[in-house]
N, C-alpha and C positions, 0 to 999 in steps of 0.2 A: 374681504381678505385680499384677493384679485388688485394690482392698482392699474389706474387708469390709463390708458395708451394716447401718447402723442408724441408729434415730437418737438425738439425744445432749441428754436432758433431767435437769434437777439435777444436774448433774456423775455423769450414768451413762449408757452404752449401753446401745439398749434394740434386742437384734436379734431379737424373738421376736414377732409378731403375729400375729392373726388373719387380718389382708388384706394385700396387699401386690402388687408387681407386679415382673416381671423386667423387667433390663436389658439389651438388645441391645446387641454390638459393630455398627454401620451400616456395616462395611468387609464382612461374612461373614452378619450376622444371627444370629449364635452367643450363646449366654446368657452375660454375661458374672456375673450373683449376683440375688439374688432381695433386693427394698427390700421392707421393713415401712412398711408407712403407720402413720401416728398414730391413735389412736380419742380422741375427746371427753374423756378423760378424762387423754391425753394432753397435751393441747392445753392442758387445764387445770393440767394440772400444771407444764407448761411456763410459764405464767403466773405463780403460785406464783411459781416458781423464779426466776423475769426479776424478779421483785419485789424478792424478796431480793437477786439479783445487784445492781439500780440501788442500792440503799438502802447497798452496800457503794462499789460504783463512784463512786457521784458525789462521794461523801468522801474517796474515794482519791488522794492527793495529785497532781497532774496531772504531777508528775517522775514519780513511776511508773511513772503509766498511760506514759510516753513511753518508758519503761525497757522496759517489757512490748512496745510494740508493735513497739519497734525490737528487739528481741531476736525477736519472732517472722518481723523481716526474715530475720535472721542464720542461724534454721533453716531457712526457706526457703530460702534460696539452698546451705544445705547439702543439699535433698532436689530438686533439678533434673530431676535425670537423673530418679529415679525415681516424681514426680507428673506428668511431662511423658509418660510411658510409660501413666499411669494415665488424661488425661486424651484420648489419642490414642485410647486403647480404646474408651471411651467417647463420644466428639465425634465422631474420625475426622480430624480434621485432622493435616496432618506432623505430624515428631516435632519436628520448627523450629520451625513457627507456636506449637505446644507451649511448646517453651521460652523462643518469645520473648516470650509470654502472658505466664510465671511469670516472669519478667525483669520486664517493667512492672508486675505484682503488686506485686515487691518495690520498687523505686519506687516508685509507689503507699504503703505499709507506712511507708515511710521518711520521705517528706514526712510524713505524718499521726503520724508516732512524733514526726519532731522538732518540729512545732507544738503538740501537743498541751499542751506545758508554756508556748505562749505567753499560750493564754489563761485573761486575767487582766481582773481590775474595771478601768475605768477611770471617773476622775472628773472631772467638770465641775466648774471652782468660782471662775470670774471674770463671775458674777452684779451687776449692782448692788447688790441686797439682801442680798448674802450669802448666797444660797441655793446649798446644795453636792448637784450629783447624780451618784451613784454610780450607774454603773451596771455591771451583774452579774450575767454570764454562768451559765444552770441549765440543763444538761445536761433534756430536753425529759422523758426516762423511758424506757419501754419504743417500742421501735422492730420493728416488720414488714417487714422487708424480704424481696421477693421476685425472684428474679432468675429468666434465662432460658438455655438450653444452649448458645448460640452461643459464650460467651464464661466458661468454666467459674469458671474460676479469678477473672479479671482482674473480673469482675462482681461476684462473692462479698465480694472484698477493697475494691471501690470503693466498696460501701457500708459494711464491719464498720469497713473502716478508721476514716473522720469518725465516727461515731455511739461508735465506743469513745475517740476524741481528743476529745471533746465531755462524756464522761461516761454516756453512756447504756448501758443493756443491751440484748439484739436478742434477737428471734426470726429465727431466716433461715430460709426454705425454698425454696434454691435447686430447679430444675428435676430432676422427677424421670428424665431421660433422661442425665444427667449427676449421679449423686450423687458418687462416688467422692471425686473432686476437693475438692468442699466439704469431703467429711467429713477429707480431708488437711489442710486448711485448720485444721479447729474442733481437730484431734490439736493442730496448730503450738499454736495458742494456750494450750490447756492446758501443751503443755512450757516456754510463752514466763510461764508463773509468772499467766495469767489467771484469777481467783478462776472458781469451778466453773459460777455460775449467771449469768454474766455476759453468755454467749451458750447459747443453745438450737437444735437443729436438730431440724427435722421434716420429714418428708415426706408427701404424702397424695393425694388427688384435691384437686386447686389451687382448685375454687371453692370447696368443701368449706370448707378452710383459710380460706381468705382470708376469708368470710363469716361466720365465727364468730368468729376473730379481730378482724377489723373493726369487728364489733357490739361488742367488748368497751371499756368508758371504759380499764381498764390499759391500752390501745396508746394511746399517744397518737401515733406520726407511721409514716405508712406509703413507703417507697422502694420503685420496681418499678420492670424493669427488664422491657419486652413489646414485644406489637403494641398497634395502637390503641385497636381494639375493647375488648382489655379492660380496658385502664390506665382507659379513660371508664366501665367497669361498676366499679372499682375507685374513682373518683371518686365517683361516686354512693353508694356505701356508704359510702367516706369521711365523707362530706359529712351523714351523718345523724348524727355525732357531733361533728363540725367539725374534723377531724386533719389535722393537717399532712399535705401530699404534695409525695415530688419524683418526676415520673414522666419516667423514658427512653423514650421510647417510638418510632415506628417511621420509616421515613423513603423519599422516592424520589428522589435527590439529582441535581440536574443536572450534568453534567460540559458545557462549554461550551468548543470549540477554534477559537478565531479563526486568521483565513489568516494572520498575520503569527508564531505557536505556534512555539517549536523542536519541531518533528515528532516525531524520535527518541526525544526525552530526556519527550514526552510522553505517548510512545505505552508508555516503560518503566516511566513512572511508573504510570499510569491501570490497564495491564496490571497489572503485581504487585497493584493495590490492590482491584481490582473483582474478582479470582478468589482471592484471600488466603480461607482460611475456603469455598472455596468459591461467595462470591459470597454469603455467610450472616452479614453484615455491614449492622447499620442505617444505617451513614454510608457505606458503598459509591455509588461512582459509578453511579446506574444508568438514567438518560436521558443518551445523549451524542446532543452537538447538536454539528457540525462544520460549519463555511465551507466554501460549494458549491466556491471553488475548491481547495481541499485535501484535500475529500472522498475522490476514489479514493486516494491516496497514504497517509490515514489508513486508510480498511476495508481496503487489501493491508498495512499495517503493523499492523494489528491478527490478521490472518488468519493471515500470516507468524509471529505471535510465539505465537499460540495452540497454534500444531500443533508447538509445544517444550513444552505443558505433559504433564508424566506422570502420566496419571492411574491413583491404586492407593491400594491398602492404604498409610494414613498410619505406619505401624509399618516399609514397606520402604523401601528406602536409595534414594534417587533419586528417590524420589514429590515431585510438587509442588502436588500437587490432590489431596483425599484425598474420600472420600464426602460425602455430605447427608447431614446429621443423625439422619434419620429418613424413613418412608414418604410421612407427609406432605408434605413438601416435592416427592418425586419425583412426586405428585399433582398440586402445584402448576405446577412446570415442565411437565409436560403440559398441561396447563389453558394455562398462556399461551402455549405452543405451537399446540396447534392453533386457538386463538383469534386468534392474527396470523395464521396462514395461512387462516383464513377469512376475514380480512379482506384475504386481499392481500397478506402482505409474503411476503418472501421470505430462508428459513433459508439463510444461504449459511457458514457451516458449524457441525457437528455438529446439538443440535436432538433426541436420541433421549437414551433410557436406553441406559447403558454395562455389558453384564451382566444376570444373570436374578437373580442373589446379592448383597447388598449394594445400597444408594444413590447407586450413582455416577450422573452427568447429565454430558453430554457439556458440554466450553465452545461454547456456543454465540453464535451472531452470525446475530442480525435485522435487516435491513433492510426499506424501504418500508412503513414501520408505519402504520395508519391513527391517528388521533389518538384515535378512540373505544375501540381496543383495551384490553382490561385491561392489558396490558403497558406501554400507559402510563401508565393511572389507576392502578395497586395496587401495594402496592410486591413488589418480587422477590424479594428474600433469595434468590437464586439465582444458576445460573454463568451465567447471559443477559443478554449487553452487546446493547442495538437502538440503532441509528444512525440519524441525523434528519439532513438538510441546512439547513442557513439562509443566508440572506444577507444578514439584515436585524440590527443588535445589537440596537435597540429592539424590534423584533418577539422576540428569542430570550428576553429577558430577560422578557417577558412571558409567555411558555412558562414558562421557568424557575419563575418565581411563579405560576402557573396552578392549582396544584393545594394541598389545604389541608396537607401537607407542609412542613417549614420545618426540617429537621434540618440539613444540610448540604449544602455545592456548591463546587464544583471548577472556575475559568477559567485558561485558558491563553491566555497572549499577551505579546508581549513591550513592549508598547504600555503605557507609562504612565497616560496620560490613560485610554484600554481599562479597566486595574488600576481605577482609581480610581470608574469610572464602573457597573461590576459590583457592585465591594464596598459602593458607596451603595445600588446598586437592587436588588438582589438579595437576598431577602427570607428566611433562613435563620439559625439559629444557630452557622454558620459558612461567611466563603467561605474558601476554601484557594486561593490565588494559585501557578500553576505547580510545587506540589505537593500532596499527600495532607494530608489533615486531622492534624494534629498533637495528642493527645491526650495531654500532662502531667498528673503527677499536681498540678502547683502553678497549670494553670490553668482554670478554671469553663468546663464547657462546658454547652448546654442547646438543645432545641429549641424552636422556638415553633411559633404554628400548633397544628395538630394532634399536631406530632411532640413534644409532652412537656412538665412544668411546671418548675423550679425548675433548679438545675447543680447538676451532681456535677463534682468535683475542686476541686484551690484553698483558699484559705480560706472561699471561699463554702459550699462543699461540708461541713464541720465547721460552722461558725453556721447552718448548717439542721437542723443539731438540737439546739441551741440558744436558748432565751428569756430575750432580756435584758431584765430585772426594773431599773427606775429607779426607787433609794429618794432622796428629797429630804431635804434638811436643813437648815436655820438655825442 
């Protein structure tokens, strides 16, 4: 069920290394195969390879490429069942969140198959002088993209996708805790008719990679997909060659429920969306701020609907919470647990590891948070929703913006004027009005602040790796 690990440089698999590391299922802690990391010479060859693939690609008529890439929709949505099984293994998420991952993939695939034949030169030429400017889209070259486990599949494809509708070759090295998936991914494209050296996968120790790569003038533009910390050490290296970047990076998004909210239909919303993945979601609600007079009604609707979630193995039928990722995380969650309760709040419910086997963390619900707590400066990526009172909009909205965070935020209210006066002041690359952040593959999203540079999706997302070249003429 498991597929096989390697990685996949000049149109060959390469499953046989020196170093390497095993892959944990996080439901059991069971091996699910053992990843080969890349050696230097790998790396290099992988280079090579992206060379040769760009120098084929960029010439490759852009109906093509749009041929290829919607064809590698078409077998995706033929292998569902069975990369959603592969990714479950591996991540731990249902077998749902799974397939609805690879649903938006293909999406994803689709928009970027069928634009990719849009672009085209366009010309300037009602000059006085008669001077006529072309101008003329050149696919940027070799592309580094690196993604991260939360989002196996759907991260993989949000970059391969623009950077192959653009023209480019990739190196991708998606997260080593999640290989499987990619490597499902890079199979699609090869059957989807993608010449061999067009994309490359590797895997390794991540600073390793990135550092050498980095340093190299062939990459010219890097996509990452992280926390903060290192998307900024990933700038910096950047930065000593001058490469393009678009960084995703991380976020602590405020969720805001004024007294006037339809209660229910927010409390169903906010729910499904902040423990989806676990709560292992960078645009996840994860400060909610609610009107002192709605407040109890909101944490007994919030209480009420947590002790329905089933937490298990994402592989059994009826699971709707499946483990964290990894050790890590379960580190973390302790960390901001007992860190609110030394300051004061109070866990009213769950709050503990679920199990001695596997990554589960219970849903848990903080209140009486002190403002100094790490749980409200850091971000969570976990199943911990903390609850705040307010009663002031000017004062919340200040909250809301308080911290160097700027990914996305979530208001509830039924008030117009309300709507209007959030979505101006509230300082984020996205607010989401009375529902969940909506994430198209046809439209740009991006954070500011600290949470990230440039947008992915849209057509923004393709002309980011892209440089348009203005030839003049008389």
């Amino acid at each position: 069920m498991y597929t096989k690990l390697g990685l996949f440089i000049g149109g060959k698999w390469i499953y046989e290394a020196e170093k390497g590391e095993n892959v944990l299922n996080p439901a059991d802690e069971s091996i699910l195969g053992w990843l080969p990391h890349a050696t230097k010479d790998n790396l290099n060859d992988a280079l090579k390879s992206s060379e040769i693939g760009f120098d084929e690609w960029k010439n490759t008529n852009p109906n093509k490429r749009s041929r290829i890439i919607l064809k590698a929709a078409d077998i995706l949505s033929e292998r569902i069942s069975a990369i959603s099984k592969v990714m479950t293994l591996e991540q731990g998420k249902p077998l749902a969140e799974s397939v609805g991952e690879i649903n938006q993939s293909i999406a994803i695939l689709k928009f970027n198959g069928t634009n990719a034949k849009l672009i085209k030169d366009e010309l300037v030429a009602d000059r006085d002088n008669g001077l006529k400017t072309l101008i003329k889209p050149h696919p940027l070259g070799i592309c580094l993209c690196l993604t991260a486990w939360n989002f196996p599949i759907a991260l993989v494809v949000r970059k391969i996708a623009p950077a192959l509708a653009a023209g480019c070759s990739v190196i991708i090295k998606p997260s080593e805790e999640t290989p499987g998936t990619a490597i499902e991914v890079v199979k699609i494209f090869q059957e989807a008719g993608l010449p061999k050296d067009v994309i490359n996968l590797v895997f390794g120790v991540p600073h390793e990679i990135s550092d050498y790569l980095l340093s190299r003038d062939e990459v010219k533009k890097l996509s990452f997909t992280g926390s903060v910390p290192v998307g900024k050490l990933l700038a910096k290296k950047s930065a000593e060659t001058l490469k393009r970047c678009t960084l995703e990076l991380g976020g602590h998004s405020p969720a805001i429920i004024a007294e006037d909210a339809d209660i229910e239909k927010t409390l169903d919303v906010l729910t499904g969306f902040k423990f989806r993945n676990a709560g292992q979601v960078c645009i996840a609600p994860s400060r909610f701020y609610v009107h002192e007079k709605i407040y109890d009604k909101v944490r007994d609707g919030f209480l009420s609907r947590l002790k329905n979630i089933l937490l298990g193995n994402g592989m059994n039928e009826g699971v709707t919470m499946g483990p964290l990722s990894n050790s890590r995380r379960i580190e973390a969650m302790q960390d901001f647990v007992d860190d609110a309760v030394k300051n004061g709040s109070n866990i009213i419910h769950g709050g503990n590891r679920h199990k001695n086997i596997g990554y589960f963390w219970e849903p848990t619900i903080i209140e009486n948070i002190n403002e100094g707590s790490k749980i409200m400066n850091q971000e969570i990526f976990g199943p911990i929703l903390p609850l705040f009172k307010f009663n002031d909009y000017d004062d919340v909205i200040d909250k809301a913006n308080s911290l160097n965070y700027g990914l996305a935020s979530y208001v509830y209210t039924t008030s117009e004027t309300l709507q209007k006066k959030m979505a101006q002041e509230i300082i984020a690359g996205g607010v989401s009005i009375n529902t969940a952040t909506p994430l198209h593959p046809d439209i740009p999203y991006g954070g500011i602040k600290e949470s990230g540079i440039g947008y992915e999706g849209g057509m923004d997302a393709i002309y980011s790796f892209i440089h348009k070249k203005n030839i003049n003429i008389i």
